[in-house]
SEMITI-472432 format. One record per residue (C-alpha): residue in three letters; x negated, y negated, z. Coordinates in steps of 0.25 Angstrom, whole numbers, plus 5000, padded with zeros to 4 digits. Each point is the difference from the previous one (the first is absolute). Layout:
<nodes>
ALAXYZ;...
</nodes>
This chain:
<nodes>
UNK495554015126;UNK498849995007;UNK500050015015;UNK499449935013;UNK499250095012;UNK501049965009;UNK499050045013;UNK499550124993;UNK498850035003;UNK498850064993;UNK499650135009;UNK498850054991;UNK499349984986;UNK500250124990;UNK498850085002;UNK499949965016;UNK501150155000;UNK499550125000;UNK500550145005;UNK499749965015;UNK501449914996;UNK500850124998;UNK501449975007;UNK499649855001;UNK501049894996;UNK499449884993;UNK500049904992;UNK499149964987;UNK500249894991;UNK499349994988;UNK500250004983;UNK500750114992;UNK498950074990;UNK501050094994;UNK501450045001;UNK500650144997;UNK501450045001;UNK500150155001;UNK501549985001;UNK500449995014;UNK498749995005;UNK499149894997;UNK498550005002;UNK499149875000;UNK498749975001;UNK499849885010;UNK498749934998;UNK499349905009;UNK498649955002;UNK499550145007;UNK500650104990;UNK501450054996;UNK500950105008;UNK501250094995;UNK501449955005;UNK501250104997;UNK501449925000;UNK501250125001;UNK501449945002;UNK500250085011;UNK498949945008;UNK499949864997;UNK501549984995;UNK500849974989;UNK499649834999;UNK498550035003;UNK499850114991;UNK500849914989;UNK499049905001;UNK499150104997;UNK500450054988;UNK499849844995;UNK498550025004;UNK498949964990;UNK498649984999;UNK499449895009;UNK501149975007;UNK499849985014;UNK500750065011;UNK500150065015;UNK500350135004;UNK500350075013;UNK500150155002;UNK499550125005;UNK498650054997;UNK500050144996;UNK498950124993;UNK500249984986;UNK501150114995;UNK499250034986;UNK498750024998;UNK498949925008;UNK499549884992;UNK498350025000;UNK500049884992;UNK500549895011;UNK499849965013;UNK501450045006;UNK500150114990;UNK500450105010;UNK501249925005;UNK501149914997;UNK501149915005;UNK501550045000;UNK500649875000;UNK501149965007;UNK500149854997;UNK499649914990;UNK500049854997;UNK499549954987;UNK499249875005;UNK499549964984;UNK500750044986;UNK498850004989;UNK500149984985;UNK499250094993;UNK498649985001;UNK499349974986;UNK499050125004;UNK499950115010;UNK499650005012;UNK499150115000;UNK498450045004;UNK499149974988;UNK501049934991;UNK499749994986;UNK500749894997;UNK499249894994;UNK499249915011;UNK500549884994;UNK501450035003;UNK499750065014;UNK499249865003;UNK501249924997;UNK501050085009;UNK498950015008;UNK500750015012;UNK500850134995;UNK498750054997;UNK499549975015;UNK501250115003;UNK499050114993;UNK499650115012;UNK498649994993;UNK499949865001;UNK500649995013;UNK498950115006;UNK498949914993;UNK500649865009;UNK500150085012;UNK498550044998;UNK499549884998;UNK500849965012;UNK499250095008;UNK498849974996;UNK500349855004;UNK500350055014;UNK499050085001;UNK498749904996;UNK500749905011;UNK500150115009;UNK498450034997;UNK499549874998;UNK500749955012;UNK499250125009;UNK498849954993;UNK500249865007;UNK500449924987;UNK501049885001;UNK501249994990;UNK499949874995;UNK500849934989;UNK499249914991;UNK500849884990;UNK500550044988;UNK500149864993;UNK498449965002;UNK499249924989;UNK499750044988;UNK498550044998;UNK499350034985;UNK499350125002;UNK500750154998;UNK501550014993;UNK500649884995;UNK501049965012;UNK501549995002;UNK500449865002;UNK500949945007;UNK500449874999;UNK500249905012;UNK501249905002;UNK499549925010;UNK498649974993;UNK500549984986;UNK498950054989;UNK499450095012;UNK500050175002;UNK499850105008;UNK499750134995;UNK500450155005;UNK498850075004;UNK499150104993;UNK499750065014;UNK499749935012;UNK498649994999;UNK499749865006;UNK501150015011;UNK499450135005;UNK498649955001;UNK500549875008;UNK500550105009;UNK498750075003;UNK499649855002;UNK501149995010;UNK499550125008;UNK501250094997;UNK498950114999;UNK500850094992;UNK501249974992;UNK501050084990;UNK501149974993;UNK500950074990;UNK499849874989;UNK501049984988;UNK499049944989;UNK500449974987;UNK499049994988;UNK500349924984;UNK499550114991;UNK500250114990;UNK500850125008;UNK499650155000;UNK500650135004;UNK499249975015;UNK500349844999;UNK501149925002;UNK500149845002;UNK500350015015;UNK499650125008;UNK499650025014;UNK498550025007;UNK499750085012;UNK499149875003;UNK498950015012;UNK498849925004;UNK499150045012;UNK498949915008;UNK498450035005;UNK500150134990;UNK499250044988;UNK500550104987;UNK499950125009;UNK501149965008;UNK500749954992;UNK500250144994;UNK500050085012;UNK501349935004;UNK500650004987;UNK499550164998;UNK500850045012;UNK501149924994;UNK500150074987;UNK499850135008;UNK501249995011;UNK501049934987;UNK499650144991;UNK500150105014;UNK501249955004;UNK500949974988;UNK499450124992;UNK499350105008;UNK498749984994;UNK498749995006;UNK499249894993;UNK498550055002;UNK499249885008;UNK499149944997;UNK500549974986;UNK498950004990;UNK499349874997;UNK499449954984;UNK499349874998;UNK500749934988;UNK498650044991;UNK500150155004;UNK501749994995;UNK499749914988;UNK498950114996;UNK500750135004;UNK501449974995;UNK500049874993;UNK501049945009;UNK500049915012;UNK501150095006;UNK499750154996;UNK500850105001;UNK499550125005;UNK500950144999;UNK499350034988;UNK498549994993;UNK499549954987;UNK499249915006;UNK499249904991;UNK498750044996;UNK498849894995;UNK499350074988;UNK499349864996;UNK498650075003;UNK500450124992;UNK500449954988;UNK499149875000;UNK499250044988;UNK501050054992;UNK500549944986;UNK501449995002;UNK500349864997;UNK501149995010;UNK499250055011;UNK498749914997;UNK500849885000;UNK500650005013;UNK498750035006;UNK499349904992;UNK501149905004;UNK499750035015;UNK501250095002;UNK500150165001;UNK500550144996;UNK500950085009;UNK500750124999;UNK501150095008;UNK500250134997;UNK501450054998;UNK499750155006;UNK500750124991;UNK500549894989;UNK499150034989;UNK501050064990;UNK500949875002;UNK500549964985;UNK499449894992;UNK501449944999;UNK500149995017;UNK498349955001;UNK500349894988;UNK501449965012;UNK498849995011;UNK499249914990;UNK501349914999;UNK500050015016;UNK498849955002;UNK500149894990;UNK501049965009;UNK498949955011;UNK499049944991;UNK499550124992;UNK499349994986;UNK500250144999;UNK499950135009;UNK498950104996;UNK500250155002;UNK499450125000;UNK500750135002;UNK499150145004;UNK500650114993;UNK500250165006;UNK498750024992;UNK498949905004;UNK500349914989;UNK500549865001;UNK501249924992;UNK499649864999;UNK500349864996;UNK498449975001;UNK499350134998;UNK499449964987;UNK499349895007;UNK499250075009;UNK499250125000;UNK500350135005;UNK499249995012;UNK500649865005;UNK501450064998;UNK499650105009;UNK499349915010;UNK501249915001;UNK500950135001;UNK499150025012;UNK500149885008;UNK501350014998;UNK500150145007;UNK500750054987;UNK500550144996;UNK500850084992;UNK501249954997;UNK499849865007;UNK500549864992;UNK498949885002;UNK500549894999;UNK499149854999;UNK500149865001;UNK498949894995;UNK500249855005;UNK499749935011;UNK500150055013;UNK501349935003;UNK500550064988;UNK499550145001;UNK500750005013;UNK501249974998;UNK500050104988;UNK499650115005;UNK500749965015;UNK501449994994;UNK499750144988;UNK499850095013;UNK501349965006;UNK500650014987;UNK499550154997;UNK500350035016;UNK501449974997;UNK499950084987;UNK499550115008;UNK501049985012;UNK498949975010;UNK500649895008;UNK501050085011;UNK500749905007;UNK499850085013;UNK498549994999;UNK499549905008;UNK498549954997;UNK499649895009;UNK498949914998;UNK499249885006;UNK499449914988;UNK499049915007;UNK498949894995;UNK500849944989;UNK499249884993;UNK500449875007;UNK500049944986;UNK500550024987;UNK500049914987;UNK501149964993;UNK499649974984;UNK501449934999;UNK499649885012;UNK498550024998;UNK499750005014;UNK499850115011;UNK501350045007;UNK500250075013;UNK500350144998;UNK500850005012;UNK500349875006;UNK499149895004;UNK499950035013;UNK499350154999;UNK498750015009;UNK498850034990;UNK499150105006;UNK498949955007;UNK499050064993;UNK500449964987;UNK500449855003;UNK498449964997;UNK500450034985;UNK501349914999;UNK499349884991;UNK499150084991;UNK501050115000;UNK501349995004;UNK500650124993;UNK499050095006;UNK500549955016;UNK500850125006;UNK501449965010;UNK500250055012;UNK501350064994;UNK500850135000;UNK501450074992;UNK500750115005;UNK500450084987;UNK500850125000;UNK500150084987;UNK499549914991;UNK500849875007;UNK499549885007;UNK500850035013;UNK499549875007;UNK498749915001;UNK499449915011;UNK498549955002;UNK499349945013;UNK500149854999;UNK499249894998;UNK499949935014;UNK498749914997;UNK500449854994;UNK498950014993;UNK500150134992;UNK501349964999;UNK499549864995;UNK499250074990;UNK500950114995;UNK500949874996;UNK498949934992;UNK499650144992;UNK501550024998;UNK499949854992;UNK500849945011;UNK499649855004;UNK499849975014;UNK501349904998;UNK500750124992;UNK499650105012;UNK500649885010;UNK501249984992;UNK500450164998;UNK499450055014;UNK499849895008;UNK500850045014;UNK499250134997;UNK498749935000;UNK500449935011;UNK500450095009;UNK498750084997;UNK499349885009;UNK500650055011;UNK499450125005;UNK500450124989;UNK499850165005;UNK499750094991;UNK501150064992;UNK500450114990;UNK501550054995;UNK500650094989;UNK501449994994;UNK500750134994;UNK501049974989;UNK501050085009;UNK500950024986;UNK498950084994;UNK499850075014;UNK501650065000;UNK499850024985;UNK499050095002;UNK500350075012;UNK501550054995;UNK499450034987;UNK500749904991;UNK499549944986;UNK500449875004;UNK499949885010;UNK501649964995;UNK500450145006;UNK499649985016;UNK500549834998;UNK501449965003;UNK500249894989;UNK498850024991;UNK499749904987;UNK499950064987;UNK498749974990;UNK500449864998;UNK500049985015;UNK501649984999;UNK501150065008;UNK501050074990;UNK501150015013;UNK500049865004;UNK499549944986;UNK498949915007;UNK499249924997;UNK501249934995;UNK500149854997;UNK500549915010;UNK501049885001;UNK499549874995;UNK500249915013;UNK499150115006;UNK499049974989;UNK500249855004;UNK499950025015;UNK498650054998;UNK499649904990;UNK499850094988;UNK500250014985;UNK500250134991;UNK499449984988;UNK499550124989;UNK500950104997;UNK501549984996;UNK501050035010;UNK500350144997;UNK498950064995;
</nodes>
């Protein structure tokens, strides 16, 4: 039967012991992690947020009632121990914390029996994540998982603590706002009070920080929940929290000095690792060119090479046709991999028909000088042997090229070097490449609305230089934006602001916006924007993707408390779930579609 704490008190964590304890009475409290009765002398290992500890029960020391109830000691049951800290009487434990001591008990209360728990408790559980998820909080219990919250803990405390020094203001923003077109659909939330009206969760709180440089809050921050309607990946879930920040009278370079020391004091601290600063910066073309990606990841090579020039007058059909069509040929080449099978280059060619690709043409240099092909017969010897220079080819090197449009061909041949890197085991998860990816276009067009969209947000600065060009031109105009990558993932983006009503005026009328639809979306914006507006700049990190990456996991879910699943549900607490019906009524809504229970 369980017990009560009567006054008992809690005099240190687990792993808070160590042999400076020796001769020390205390008392721990924590969960049982395993039980074993050597006969008359019964060892469990207590576990608690900080790590587990030894505790011997004898009859002799702790009595006959205690050492009773420890004989009825199973997994995950809860209890609290006092006794004696001694030096371990076997061999010294190298594998934990307090390995060289233990605890001879000489009370215990059993504060919470357990039922069997429907998987171990255990440090990288192979039990089915599906399962975990739904007893989610037994899997929280895990020591890996529990070491992956406390770090991200810290690295909350610590980005207030800097950005606090760095004279920014924590500020909470709404998070029930209106709803805006642009971006992700939006989670809506219906109002009561104003039947057939919404609010909607934020995306990020954009608007409500630039109002606040309006405001004369110079520098604000706040660690943001946002919450996005779209298709979920390993690095996204439905809700997540931004390291969110906007600063006033600055321009991009200090933006990312600020946010540079940041990253450096968070990697020093929490992982002894000196970020080299200044991180390396990459204009969006130079990227988009070198690796095909907007976010490169750089611990390894095979970098994208544009052989266009070099095979322009060739006669394989393939080749000819992108260029004729406007587009190009690029290559990468897979060092060392020339003698790969046919049977893993045709799965490449399947790979890469999965981002667009017509087909995937290779070409492999053998030991002796001679070349395996899928187009050899369609060109001559010496524009084979001009292609496998501009590519830097050499014995025993695998070339691999993509034809389309440069969209296309980046996407190919961006996502087939990351797929040969993890082939090869390239990406160690304790190399940390940082990168600054600067100039992206201000524009992008979108085939499916038929209109130019912004690339970031409408509210991105164009640069200066480039702003002459926004009629004629509008996908050639550069923004004043900026990502912070890290091995091949978008850490965070920001931009300078547009302060000026009538850049912003015209950036509304590109994006296809009326001046009513501007009014009606934007108008306290636009408004506020009359009033005397400094310059202003910001950056949010997705600070989900920042733990993730820092403890090494392969997933966002592992470093969240209560993450969704694919579909964006919870598997512990079933929601989204349906909902009374007087609720339904109470906000003047109707579910229609689907038949309850499907």
């Amino acid at each position: 039967m369980a017990e009560s704490m009567m006054g008992l008190k809690r005099s240190h964590r687990c792993t808070e012991l160590g042999t400076a304890n020796a001769g020390e009475n205390v008392t721990v409290m924590g969960w049982v992690q395993k039980s074993r009765n050597k006969g008359g002398i019964i060892f469990v290992d207590l576990r608690d947020r900080s790590g587990i500890l030894q505790i011997i029960f004898e009859e002799s020391d702790c009595g006959s009632e205690s050492f009773a109830k420890a004989e009825k000691l199973r997994s995950e049951f809860v209890i609290a121990v006092t006794g004696r800290v001694e030096a371990r009487s076997g061999g010294v434990n190298e594998n934990l914390a307090t390995g060289a001591i233990e605890v001879r008990a000489e009370s215990l209360r059993i504060l919470s029996e357990s039922e069997t728990p429907p998987f171990p408790i255990e440090e990288n559980s192979k039990t089915k994540e599906e399962l975990r998820l739904k007893y989610r909080f037994l899997d929280l219990r895990r020591p890996d998982i529990q070491r992956n919250m406390m770090f991200r803990s810290r690295i909350a405390v610590l980005t207030r603590q800097f950005l606090a020094e760095e004279g920014f203001l924590e500020i909470e923003t709404p998070t029930l706002i209106k709803s805006t077109p642009e971006g992700a659909r939006d989670y809506l939330v219906p109002s009561r009070v104003h039947p057939g009206s919404f609010y909607a969760l934020p995306q990020s709180p954009q608007l409500f920080k630039q109002l606040l440089m309006c405001s004369g809050y110079d520098r604000y921050f706040q660690l943001a929940r946002c919450y996005r309607d779209e298709d979920l990946r390993a690095d996204r879930q439905p809700e997540f929290t931004q390291i969110d920040m906007e600063l006033s009278f600055v321009d991009v370079d200090d933006v990312i000095d600020v946010n540079e020391r940041l990253i450096h004091k968070l990697f020093k601290e929490l992982l002894d690792i000196e970020i080299p600063l200044p991180i390396p910066r990459m204009t969006w073309q130079e990227a988009m060119d070198r690796f095909g990606s907007d976010k490169p990841d750089l611990r390894f090579g095979m970098e994208l090479k544009n052989v266009s020039e070099t095979v322009k007058d060739c006669e394989f059909a393939v080749f000819k046709n992108a260029l004729a069509q406007g587009g190009s040929v690029r290559g990468i080449n897979a060092r060392g991999q020339g003698a790969m099978p046919r049977k893993k280059i045709d799965a490449l060619v399947e790979f890469a028909k999965g981002f667009g690709a017509k087909g995937l043409a290779y070409l492999a240099v053998q030991p002796d000088g001679s070349f395996k092909s899928s187009f050899a017969k369609f060109m001559t010897e010496e524009e084979l042997h001009g292609l496998v220079e501009a590519m830097d080819g050499q014995q025993g090197d695998l070339l691999l090229f993509a034809a389309d449009k440069d969209k296309v061909v980046w996407d190919v041949l961006g996502n087939l070097r990351l797929e040969l890197a993890r082939q090869q085991e390239l990406l160690k998860k304790d190399d940390f490449k940082f990168l600054w990816v600067t100039e992206f276009p201000l524009l992008e067009y979108s085939e499916e609305q038929g209109r130019f969209v912004a690339m970031h947000h409408p509210f991105t600065m164009p640069m200066e230089e480039d702003w002459s060009k926004i009629d004629e031109d509008p996908g050639a105009v550069r923004a004043k934006a900026y990502d912070i990558v890290l091995n091949g993932t978008e850490l965070g983006g920001g931009s300078v602001r547009i302060h000026q009503a009538d850049i912003q005026a015209k950036m509304f009328e590109v994006l296809g916006f009326t001046p009513e639809q501007a009014r009606e979306q934007f108008g306290f914006l636009l408004d506020a924007f009359k009033f005397g507006v400094p310059p202003h700049a910001g950056l949010a990190y997705g600070m989900d993707r920042v733990a993730m990456l820092m403890v090494g996991a392969d997933s966002i879910r592992d470093v969240i408390a209560f993450p969704k699943v694919k579909d964006a549900s919870c598997l512990m607490t079933e929601a989204p779930a349906p909902v009374d019906a007087k609720q339904l009524e109470e906000l003047g809504i109707e579910v229609s579609g689907e038949e309850e229970g499907k």
